[in-house]
C-alpha positions, -999 to 999 in steps of 0.1 A, spaced: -625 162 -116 -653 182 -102 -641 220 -95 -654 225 -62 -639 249 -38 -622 238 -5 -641 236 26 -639 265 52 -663 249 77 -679 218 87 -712 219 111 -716 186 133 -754 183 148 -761 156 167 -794 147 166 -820 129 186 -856 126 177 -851 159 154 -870 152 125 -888 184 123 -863 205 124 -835 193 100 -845 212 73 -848 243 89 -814 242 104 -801 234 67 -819 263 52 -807 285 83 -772 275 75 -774 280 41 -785 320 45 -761 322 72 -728 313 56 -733 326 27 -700 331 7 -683 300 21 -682 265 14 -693 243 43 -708 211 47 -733 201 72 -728 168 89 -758 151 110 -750 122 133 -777 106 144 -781 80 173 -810 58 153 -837 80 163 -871 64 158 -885 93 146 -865 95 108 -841 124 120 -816 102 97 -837 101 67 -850 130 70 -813 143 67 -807 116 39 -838 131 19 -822 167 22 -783 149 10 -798 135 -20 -801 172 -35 -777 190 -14 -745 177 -15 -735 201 11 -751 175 35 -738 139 53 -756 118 74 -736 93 102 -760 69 115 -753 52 146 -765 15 152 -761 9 193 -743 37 204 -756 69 217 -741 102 234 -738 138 225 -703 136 231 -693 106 217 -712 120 184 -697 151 178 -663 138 179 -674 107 154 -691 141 136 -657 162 139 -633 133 130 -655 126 97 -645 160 80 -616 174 60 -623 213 67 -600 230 88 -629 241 108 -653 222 124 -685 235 147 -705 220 168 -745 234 171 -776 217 181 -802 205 162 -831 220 183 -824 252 166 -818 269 197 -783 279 188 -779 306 164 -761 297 134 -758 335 121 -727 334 148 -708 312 128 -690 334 103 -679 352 132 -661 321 145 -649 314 112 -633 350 112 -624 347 149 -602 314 140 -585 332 112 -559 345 138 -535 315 145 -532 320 178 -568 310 186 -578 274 192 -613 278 199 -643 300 193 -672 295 218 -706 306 217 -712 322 254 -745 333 270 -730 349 298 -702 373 281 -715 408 279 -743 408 245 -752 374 258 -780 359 273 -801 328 283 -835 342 267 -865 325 284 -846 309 310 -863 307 343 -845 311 381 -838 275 385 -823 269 355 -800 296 355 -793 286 390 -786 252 380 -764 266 349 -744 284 377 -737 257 399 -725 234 371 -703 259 355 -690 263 394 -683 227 396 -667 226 359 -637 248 371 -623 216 391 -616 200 361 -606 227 335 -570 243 335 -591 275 326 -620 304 331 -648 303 309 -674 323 312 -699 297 297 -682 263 295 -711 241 296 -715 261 258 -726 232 232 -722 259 209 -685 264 195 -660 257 165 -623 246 169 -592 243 149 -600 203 130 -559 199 137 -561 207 174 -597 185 177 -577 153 162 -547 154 179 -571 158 215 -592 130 204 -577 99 223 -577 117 252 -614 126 254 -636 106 274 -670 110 250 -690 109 284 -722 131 284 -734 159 270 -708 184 276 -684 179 245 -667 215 252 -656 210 293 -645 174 277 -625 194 256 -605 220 275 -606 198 307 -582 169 281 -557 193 266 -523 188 282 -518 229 274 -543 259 278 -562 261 242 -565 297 230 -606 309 231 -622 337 222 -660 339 235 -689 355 217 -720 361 222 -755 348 214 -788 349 235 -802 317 237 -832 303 220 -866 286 225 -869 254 214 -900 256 187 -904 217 177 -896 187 195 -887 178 233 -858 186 256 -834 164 261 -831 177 289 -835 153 325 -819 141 355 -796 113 338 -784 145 320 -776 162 350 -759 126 362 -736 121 330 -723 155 339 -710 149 370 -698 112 358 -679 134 332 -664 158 357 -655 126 382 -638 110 347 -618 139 340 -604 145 381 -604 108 388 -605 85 358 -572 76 355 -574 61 388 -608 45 392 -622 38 356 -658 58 354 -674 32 346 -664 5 376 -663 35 399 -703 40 387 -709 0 388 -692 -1 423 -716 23 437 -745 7 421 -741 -24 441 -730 -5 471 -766 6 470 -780 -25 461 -769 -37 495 -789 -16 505 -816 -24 487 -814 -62 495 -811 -55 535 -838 -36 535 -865 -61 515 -847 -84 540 -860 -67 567 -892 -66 557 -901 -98 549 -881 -115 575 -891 -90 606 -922 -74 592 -942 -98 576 -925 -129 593 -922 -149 563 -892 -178 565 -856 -164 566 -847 -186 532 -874 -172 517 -868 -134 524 -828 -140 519 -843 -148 481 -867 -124 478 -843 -96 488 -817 -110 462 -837 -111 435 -847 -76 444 -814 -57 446 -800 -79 418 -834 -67 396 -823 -28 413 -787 -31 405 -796 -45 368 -818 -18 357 -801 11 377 -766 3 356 -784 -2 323 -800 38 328 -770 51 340 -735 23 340 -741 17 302 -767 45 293 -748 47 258 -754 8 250 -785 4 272 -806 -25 262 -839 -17 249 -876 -35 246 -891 -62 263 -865 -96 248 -836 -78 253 -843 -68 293 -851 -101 300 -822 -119 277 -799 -93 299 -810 -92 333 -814 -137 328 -773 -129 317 -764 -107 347 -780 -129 368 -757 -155 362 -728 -134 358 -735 -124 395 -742 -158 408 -709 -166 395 -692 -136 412 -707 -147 446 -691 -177 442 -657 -160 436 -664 -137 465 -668 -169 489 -641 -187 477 -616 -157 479 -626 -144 511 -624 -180 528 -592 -192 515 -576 -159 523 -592 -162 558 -579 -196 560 -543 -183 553 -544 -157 576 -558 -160 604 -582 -140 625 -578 -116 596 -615 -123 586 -626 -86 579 -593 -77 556 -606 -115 539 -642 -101 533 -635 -73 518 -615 -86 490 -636 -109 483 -662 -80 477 -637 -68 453 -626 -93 434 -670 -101 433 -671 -69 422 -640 -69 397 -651 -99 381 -689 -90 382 -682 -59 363 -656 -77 337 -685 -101 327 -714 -83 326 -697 -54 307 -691 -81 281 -720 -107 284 -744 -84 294 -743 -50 276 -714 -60 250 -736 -81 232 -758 -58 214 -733 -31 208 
């Protein structure tokens, strides 16, 4: 038997694309926990850079290191809790791997989560000692508004909940895991927003740091996946996130196809056939690569074959789900009546319904 001593902490970093900084963050660690036993554990969503081996490299001679590589399956959110699940110590933190966070806060949670009333201890910018460091106006502005829009869906006040930066009881994290959505990049408003009771915080401060090698994930699907997160957690139960997303797609694709309608059919005069194909092939092309950024960003197909083999597949899924739409609305119209606008509209659903059920498995279940 190997005497080791039992784990205090585990640290979960999700990485993307971090390569450079994996060993800097270990050695960090290693200076700032000093006197307890933790164990770093890097889950990484394939990055094409070697974040993964460069994390392996580091495990072969520091045991105090683990490495999850995910094949097909990507999400900050969805990480850490594969991260948080995958560890024995009765602690378990979440930090970045951008090095932005600052790891000499730690002990301090560790500390903090001695006293059993506490669930959580959350790194906050914006508690007194804290701050966002270089920030500039329209960040902090857009930090505000978000943390604004947060409070619909948690059963509590941060000060900072969009924090990625934060340790919790393992115990309270496991027992919270099937009711987490894994949506985003806001594992922490997942978190308090899915408790059925108010978890016990304390928040601590840190001031925010630069990022010194590699790029920001940072972007406007980010900002999306928030608010499809906050939507999950107030509506989700209802309307599943993802139909609800895949709904609105095509709502807009209707758009889309009415419009190239227009313009080939008024505008450039071509044959009405012809511009009724044209502006299919449009908004089914639009509603194809619009859901694989944002419907199914966290199985999104990827290079040239596997577009082609997917939008050929939803294609046909969709062609089928016309058909279904017809068929539905007329016979229903037939039954009833005069009631041809109730009639068209379930057809559009069950199109929808049965568009969504098929290409969620044909499509963009494949290459899971």
């Amino acid at each position: 038997m190997l005497d080791l001593a039992p784990l205090d902490l585990a640290i979960v970093v999700p990485v993307f694309n971090e390569r450079e900084n994996v060993a800097t963050l270990v050695a960090r660690l290693d200076r700032a926990l000093d006197g307890l036993a933790w164990e770093a554990i890097f889950v990484d969503d394939d990055s094409p850079d070697g974040t993964a081996e460069a994390a392996r490299d580091l495990a072969r001679v520091d045991r105090r290191v683990r490495v999850i590589q995910r094949i097909g399956r990507r999400g900050l959110s969805s990480a850490c809790i594969e991260g948080m699940c995958a560890t024995a110590a009765p602690v378990v933190a979440v930090i970045d791997g951008d090095l932005q966070h600052d790891e000499t806060l730690l002990p301090a949670m560790v500390r903090a989560l001695a006293d059993p009333a506490l669930d959580l201890a959350i790194g906050s910018r914006f508690v007194a000692g804290g701050s966002t460091g270089e920030w500039d106006r329209d960040r902090v502005a857009k930090s505000a508004l978000a943390t604004r829009l947060s409070r619909y869906a948690m059963k509590t006040e941060l000060s900072d909940p969009m924090s990625g930066f934060f340790a919790i009881r393992s115990a309270v994290l496991r027992d919270l895991v099937p009711r987490l959505g894994g949506i985003g990049f806001k594992i922490l408003l997942d978190i308090m927003s899915a408790s059925p009771r108010p978890l016990a915080f304390v928040e601590l401060p840190y001031t925010f740091r630069t990022r010194a090698a590699g790029e920001s994930k940072l972007d406007h699907v980010v900002a999306m996946e928030y608010l499809i997160a906050l939507y999950d957690r107030r509506f989700g139960r209802v309307v599943p996130v993802r139909f609800a997303m895949f709904s609105a797609i095509g709502a807009i694709g209707t758009g889309v196809h009415m419009g190239v309608l227009s313009l080939g059919y008024v505008l450039l005069g071509w044959p009405f056939l012809a511009s009724q194909i044209v502006a299919t092939v449009a908004a089914l092309t639009f509603n194809f690569f619009l859901n694989n950024a944002l419907t199914y960003r966290d199985r999104r197909l990827r290079g040239w074959r596997a577009l082609v083999d997917g939008w050929v597949s939803f294609a046909l899924v969709c062609s089928v789900g016309a058909v279904a739409n017809v068929g539905v609305a007329a016979f229903l119209h037939d039954v009833r009546q005069g009631a041809w606008a109730a009639s068209a509209l379930l057809g559009v659903l069950v199109g929808a319904v049965w568009n969504y059920a098929l290409s969620s498995r044909f499509t963009w279940g494949r290459y899971r």
